[in-house]
C-alpha positions in Angstrom: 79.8 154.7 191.3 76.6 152.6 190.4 78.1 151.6 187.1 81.5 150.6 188.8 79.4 148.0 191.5 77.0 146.5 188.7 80.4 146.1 186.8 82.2 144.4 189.2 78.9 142.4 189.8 78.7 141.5 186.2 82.3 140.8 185.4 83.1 138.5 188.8 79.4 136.5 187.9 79.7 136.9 184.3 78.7 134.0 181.7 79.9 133.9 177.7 78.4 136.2 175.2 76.7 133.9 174.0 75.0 132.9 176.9 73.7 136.5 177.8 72.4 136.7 174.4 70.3 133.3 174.7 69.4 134.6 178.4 68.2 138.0 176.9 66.4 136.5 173.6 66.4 132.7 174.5 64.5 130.4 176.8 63.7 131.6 180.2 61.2 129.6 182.7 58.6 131.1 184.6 58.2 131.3 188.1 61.9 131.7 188.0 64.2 134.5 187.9 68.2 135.6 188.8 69.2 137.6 192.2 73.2 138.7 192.1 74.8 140.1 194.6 78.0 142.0 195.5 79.7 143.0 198.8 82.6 144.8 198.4 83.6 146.9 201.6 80.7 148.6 203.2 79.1 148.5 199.4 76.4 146.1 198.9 74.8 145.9 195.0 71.7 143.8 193.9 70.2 143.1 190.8 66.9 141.3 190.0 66.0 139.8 186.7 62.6 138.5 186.4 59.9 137.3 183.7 56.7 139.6 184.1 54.8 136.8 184.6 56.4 136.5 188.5 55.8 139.6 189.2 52.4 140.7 187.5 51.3 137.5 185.8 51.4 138.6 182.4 54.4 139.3 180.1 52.7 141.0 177.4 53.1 144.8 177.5 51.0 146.5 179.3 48.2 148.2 177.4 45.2 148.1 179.1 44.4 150.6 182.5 44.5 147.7 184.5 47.8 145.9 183.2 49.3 149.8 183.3 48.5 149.7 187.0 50.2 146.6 188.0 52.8 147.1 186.5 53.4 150.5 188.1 52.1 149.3 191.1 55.3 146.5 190.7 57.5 149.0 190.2 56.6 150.9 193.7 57.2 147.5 195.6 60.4 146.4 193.6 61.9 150.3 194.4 61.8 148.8 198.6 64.5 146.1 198.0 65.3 145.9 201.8 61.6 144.8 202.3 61.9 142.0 199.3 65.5 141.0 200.5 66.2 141.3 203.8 69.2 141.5 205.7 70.0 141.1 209.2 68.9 144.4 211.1 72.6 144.5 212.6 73.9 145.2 209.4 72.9 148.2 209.2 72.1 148.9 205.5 70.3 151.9 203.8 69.3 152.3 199.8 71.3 154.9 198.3 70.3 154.0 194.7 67.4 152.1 192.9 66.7 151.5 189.5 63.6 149.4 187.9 63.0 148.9 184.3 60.3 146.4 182.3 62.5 145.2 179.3 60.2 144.2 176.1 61.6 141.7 174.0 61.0 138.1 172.0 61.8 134.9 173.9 61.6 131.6 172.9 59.5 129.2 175.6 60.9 126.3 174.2 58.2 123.5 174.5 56.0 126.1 176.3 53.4 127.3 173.8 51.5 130.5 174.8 48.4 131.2 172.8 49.3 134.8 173.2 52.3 135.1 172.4 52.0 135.2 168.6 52.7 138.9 167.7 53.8 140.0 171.0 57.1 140.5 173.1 57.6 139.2 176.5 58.4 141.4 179.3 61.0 141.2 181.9 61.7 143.1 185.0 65.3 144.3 185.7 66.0 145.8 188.7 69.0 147.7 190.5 69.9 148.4 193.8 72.5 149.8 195.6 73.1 149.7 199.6 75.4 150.5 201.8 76.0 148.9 205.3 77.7 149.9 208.5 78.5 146.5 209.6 78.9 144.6 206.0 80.2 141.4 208.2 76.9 141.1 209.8 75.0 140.3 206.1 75.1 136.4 207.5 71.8 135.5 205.5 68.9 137.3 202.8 65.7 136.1 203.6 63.4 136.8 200.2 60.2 138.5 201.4 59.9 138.9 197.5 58.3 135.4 197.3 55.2 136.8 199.3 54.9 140.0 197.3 54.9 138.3 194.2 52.7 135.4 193.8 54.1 134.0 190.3 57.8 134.2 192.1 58.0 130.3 192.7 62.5 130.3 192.8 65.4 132.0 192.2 68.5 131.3 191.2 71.2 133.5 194.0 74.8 134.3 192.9 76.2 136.3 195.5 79.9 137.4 195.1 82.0 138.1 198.7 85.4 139.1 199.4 86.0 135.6 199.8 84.2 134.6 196.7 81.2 133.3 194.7 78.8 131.1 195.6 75.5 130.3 193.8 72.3 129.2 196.3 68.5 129.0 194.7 65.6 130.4 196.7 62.2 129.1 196.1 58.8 129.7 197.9 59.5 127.0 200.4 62.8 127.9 201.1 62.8 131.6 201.2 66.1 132.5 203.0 69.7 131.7 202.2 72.9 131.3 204.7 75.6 133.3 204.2 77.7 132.8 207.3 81.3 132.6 206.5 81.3 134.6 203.0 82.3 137.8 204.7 
C-alpha cells in the first residue's frame, strides 16, 4: 500500500530523470529542503527530503558519540510527523506508517566551498509517512512545526498533489503554515 501512495506521489509531482539525478548527486542549498504531499481519498502520504545540515547541522556522517546521538535523536522527532506538520484537528488523521532514513552521498555546493567536505559525503534525511484521515476535506492548511524543531530548517519548498490537483507553496521560518482551502 505504502509503495502504491509514494508512487502516485512521485509519478503526479515527478521531474525528468535527469533532474532527480542532479537533485540526488547535484547542488542542493542548505536551510532548504522538499515536503510532497498526497491526498487521495481518506489516504494522506508525506515525504520529507532534507540536507543534514537542517536537521542536525552537519552533513558529514556521523562518527563521533555525539554526532551518533543527534542524529538518532533526529530520527525520534522526524518518526512524529503530525507534530512537525500539522493538520487541522477536525481532520482526524492518525500515522499508520513511518519511515526515516539518512542517505550518504557526494553533492556538489556549487560556489559554496566547505572546508570539510573534501573526502566526505553529504548526508540527507528522507523521510516517509503515511496517514489516514476521517475527514480528508477538513486538511484546509499544514502548519510546519518542523521549523521550531529544527534550527537549520530556514524553507521549504511544498508540492502538495489533491484530487483537484497540484500546487507548489514554499514554507520558510517566517511563514510556517500554508493554505489549502479549496484543494479538496
Amino acid at each position: 500500500m505504502r509503495r502504491i501512495a509514494f508512487a502516485l506521489l512521485a509519478g503526479v509531482i515527478a521531474t525528468p530523470v535527469a533532474a532527480q539525478e542532479h537533485r540526488e548527486l547535484g547542488a542542493h542549498e542548505h536551510g532548504r529542503g522538499t515536503f510532497n504531499m498526497a491526498i487521495e481519498g481518506s489516504k494522506v502520504t508525506m515525504e520529507l527530503e532534507v540536507p543534514g545540515a537542517d536537521i542536525v547541522g552537519f552533513e558529514h556522517a556521523a562518527k563521533s558519540r555525539r554526532d551518533k546521538a543527534a542524529v538518532e535523536k533526529a530520527k525520534v522527532q522526524l518518526m512524529a510527523p503530525l507534530a512537525l506538520f500539522r493538520l487541522p484537528a477536525p481532520a482526524d488523521c492518525r500515522v499508520t506508517e513511518a519511515n526515516v532514513e539518512v542517505e550518504q552521498g557526494e553533492h556538489d555546493h556549487g560556489k559554496e566551498a566547505h572546508a570539510d567536505a573534501k573526502g566526505e559525503g553529504h548526508s540527507e534525511f528522507h523521510a516517509q509517512y503515511a496517514l489516514e484521515c476521517g475527514s480528508v476535506s477538513s486538511v484546509t492548511s499544514i502548519e510546519f512545526a518542523y521549523f521550531g524543531v529544527f534550527a537549520g530548517a530556514q524553507k521549504l519548498e511544498v508540492n502538495v498533489v489533491t484530487p483537484k490537483g497540484q500546487s507548489k507553496f514554499e514554507a520558510t521560518r517566517a511563514k510556517p503554515s500554508i493554505s489549502l482551502v479549496g484543494m479538496m
